[in-house]
C-alpha positions in Angstrom: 187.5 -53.0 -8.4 184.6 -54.8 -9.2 183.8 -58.4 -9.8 183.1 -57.2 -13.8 187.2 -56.1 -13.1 188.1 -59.8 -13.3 190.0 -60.9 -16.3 187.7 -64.0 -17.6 188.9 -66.7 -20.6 186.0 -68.2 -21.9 186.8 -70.8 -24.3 184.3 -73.6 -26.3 185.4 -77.1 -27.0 183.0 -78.1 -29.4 182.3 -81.7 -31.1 182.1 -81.6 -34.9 181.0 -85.4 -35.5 178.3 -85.5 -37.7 175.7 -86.3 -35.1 175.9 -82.2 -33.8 175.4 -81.1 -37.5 172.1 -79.2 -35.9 173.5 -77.7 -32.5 176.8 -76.7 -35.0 174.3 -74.5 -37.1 172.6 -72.8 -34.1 176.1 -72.0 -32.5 176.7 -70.2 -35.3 173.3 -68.0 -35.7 174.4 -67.4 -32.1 177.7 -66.8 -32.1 177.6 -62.9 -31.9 175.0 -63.1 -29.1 176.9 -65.0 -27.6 180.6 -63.3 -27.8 179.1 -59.9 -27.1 177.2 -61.0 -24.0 180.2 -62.5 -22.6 180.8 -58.5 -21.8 178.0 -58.7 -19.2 180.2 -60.8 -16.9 183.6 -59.6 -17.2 184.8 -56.0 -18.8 188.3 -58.0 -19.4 187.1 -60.9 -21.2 188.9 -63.2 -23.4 186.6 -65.6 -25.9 188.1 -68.3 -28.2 187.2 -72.3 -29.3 188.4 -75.6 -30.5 186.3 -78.3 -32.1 187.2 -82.1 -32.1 186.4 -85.5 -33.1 188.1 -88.8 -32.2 192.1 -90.3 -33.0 192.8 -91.0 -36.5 193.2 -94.8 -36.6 190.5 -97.8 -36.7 187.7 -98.8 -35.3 186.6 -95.6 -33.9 187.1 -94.1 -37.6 186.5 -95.5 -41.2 189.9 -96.2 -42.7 190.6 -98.3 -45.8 191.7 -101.8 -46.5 195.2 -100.9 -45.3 193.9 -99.4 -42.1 196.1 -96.0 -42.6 193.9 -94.1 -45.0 191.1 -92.7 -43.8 188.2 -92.2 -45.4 185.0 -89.9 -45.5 182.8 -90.5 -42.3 179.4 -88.7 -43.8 178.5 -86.9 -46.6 180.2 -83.3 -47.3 182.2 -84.1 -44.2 185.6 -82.7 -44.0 188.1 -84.8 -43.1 188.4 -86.1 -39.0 190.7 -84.9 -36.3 191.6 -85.1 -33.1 191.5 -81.8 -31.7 192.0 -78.5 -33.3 192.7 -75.3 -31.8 190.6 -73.3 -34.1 190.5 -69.9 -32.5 193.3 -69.1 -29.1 191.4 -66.8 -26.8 191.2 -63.1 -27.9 189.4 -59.8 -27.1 187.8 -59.9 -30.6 184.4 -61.0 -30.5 183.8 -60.6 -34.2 186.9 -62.7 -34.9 184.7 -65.6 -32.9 181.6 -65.3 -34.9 183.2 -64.8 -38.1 185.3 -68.2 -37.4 182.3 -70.3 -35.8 180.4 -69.2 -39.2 183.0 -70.8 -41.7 183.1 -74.3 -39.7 182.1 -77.7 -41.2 181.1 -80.9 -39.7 183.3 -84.1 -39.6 182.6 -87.6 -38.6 183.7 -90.6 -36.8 182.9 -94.8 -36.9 182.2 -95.5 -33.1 179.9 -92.9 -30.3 182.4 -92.0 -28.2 184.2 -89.2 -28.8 187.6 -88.2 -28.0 186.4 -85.6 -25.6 188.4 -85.7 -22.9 192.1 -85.5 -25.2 190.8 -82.6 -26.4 190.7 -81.1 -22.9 194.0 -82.4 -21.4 195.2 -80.4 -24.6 192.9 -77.1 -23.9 194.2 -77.1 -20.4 198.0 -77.8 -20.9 199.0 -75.7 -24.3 198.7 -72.5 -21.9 200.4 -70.4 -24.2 198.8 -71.5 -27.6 195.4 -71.7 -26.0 195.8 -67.8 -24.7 195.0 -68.7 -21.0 196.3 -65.7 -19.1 198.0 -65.8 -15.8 195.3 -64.5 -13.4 192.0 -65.1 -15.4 189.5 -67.5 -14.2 189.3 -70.1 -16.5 186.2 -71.5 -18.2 186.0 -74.3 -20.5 182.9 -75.2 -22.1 182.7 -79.0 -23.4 179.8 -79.3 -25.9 178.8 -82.7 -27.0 175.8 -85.3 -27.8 177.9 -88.2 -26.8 180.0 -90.0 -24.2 184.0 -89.4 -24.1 186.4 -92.3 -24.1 188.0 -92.7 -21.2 191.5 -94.2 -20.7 192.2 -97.9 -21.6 190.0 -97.5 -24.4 193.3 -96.8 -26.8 194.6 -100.9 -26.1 192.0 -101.6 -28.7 194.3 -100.4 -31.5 197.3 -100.4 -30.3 197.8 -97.1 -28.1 200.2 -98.4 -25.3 201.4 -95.3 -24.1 199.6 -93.4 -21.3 198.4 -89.8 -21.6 201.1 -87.5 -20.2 199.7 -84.4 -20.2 202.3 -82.5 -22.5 200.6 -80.1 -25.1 201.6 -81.7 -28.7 199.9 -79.0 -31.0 201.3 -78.8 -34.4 201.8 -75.7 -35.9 198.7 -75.5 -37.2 197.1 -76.0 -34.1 196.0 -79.6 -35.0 196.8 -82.5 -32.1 196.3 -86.3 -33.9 198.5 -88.4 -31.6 197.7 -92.2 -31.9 200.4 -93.3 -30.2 198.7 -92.7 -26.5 195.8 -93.9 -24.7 192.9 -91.5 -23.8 193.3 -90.1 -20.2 191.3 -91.2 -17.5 188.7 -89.3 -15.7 191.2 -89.2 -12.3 194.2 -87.8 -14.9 192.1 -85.4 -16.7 190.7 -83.9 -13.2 194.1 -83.7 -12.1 195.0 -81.5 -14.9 192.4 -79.3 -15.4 192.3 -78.8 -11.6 196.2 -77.5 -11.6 195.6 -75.8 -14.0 192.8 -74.0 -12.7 190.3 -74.5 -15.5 186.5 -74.9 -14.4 185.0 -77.3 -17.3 180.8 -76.9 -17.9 179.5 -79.9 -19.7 176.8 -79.0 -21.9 174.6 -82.1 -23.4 172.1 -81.8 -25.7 168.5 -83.1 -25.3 167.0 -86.2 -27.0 166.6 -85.5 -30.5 165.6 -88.9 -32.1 164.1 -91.2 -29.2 166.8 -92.4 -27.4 170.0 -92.5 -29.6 170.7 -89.2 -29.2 170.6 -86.5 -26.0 171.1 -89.2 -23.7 174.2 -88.6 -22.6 173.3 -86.0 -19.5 173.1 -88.3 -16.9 176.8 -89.9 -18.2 178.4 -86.5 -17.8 177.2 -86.0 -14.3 178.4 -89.5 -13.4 181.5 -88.1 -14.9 181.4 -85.2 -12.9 181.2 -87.0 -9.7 184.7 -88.5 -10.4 186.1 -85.6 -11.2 185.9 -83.7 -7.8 189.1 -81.4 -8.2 188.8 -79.4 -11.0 184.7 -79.3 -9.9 183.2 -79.8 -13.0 179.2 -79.8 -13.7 177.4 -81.3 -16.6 173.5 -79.2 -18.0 171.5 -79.6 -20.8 172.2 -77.7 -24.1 168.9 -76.2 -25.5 167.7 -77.3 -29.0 168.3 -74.3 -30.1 171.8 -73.5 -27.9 170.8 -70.1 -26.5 171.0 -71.2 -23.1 174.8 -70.9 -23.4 175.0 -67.7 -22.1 172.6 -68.5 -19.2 174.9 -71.8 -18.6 178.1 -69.3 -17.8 176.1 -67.0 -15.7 175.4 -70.0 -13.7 179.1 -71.0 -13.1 180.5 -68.0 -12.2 177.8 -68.1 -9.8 178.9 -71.4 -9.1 182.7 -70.2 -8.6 182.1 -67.1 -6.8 180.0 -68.8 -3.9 183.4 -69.1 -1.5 185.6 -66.5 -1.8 188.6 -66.7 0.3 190.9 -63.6 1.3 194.4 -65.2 2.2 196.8 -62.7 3.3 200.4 -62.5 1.6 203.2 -64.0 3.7 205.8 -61.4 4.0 209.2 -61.3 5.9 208.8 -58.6 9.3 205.3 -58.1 7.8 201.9 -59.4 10.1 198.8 -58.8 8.1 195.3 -59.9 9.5 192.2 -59.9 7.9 188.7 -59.5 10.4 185.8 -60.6 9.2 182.6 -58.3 10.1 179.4 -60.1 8.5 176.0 -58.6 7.7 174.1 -56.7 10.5 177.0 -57.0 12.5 176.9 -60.7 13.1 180.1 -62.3 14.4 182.2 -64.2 12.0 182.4 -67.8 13.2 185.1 -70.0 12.6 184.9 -73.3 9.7 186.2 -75.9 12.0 187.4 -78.0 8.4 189.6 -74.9 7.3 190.3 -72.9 10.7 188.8 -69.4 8.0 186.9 -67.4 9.7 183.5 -67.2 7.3 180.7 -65.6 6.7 177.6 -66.0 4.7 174.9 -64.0 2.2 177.7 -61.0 1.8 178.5 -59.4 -1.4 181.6 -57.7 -2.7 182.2 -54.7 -3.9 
């Protein structure tokens, strides 16, 4: 088969604070777009999304005098959440639009965002998320600002550390308070077993400086988080550049391919390398692979 054979699981993690009320609303005149093109990459693609916000507790929400209610973070905003698994991966690309188009913005107090929660629970809730066994993995993260990171939580009172366990309710909501935000090193742990590729996407500067800057944060990000490989680019003001972003990371993923032969009782199987115009494989001194360079696969 064919590279376009490859089962692919695309999946958005979006941030609904009120601050991405704009990229929100060109997601969504793009959403077909950008389901349907996912076709071009993969003939056994799966597409889904999850939006989030931050934990349910003060300072990085408004709550009331008691600090247990919560109140409304912006106007018309619909109440905040952690991290809500709004559509598991599926073949449907309609079901993708038509969801996309019926979400609302929420809010939250502080900048950060609860970002990286979100994908600890993305990568670990295999089974509610839709991942497939043998798909390549990619998650999408698309925010205007940073993510907090672990020790953060001591602030109000989350002593507990981020285990990694997928804690999705049944309505596919996670709102634990209890535990602190992972850290970079745990989250790149994670995703990296479980052999999800995140893409960063940042938005540009929209008003001066408050806004957009948060690019060169997620590539300092991504230079901690050297497992799962992540990268971090810019989300265009109007967010059709999405498509363009996952043509660049396959690209990204597909650069070494290695060919490791199954290990077999009484069975001895070899694979020789025979590179373009007949040039002799050389051997990767780091890996002991025999490699080759500017080939394609068919």
């Amino acid at each position: 088969g064919s590279m376009s054979d490859f089962p692919l699981d695309v999946y958005y993690l979006i941030d609904l604070s009120d601050s991405m009320k704009a990229d929100l609303e060109h997601i969504q005149v793009n959403a077909a777009s950008i389901a349907s093109g996912i076709s071009r990459f993969s003939k056994a693609y799966q597409i889904g999304y999850g939006s989030y916000v931050d934990k349910l507790v003060s300072p990085v929400i408004l709550t009331g005098p008691d600090s247990t209610t919560v109140l409304s973070q912006c106007e018309n905003c619909r109440r905040p959440y952690l991290f809500k698994n709004a559509l598991p991966l599926t073949t449907n690309a309609s079901a993708f639009a038509e969801s996309i188009a019926a979400e609302t913005i929420s809010g939250n107090f502080d900048d950060p965002e609860g970002t990286f929660d979100a994908m600890v629970q993305v990568a670990v809730c295999t089974k509610e998320i839709g991942w497939r066994a043998y798909s390549r993995r990619v998650l999408f993260v698309i925010s205007d600002a940073k993510g907090h990171l672990g020790g953060e939580g001591k602030l109000f009172g989350a002593n507990l550390p981020s285990d990694g366990k997928c804690r999705l309710d049944a309505s596919g909501y996670y709102n634990d308070v209890t535990r602190d935000y992972p850290s970079l090193s745990f989250a790149d742990h994670i995703l990296s077993r479980e052999n999800i590729f995140p893409v960063f996407m940042v938005p540009l500067a929209r008003r001066g400086d408050e806004v957009g800057t948060k690019l060169p944060w997620y590539r300092s990000a991504t230079k901690a988080m050297k497992a799962a490989g992540p990268r971090a680019v810019h989300l265009s003001a109007d967010s059709t550049n999405i498509l363009e972003a996952l043509q660049g990371e396959l690209n990204h993923l597909v650069k070494d391919v290695r060919i490791l032969p199954p290990s077999m009782a009484g069975v001895n199987v070899s694979v020789l390398a025979t590179c373009p115009d007949d040039v002799p494989s050389e051997t990767d001194p780091r890996t002991g692979f025999q490699h080759c360079t500017n080939f394609s696969i068919e």
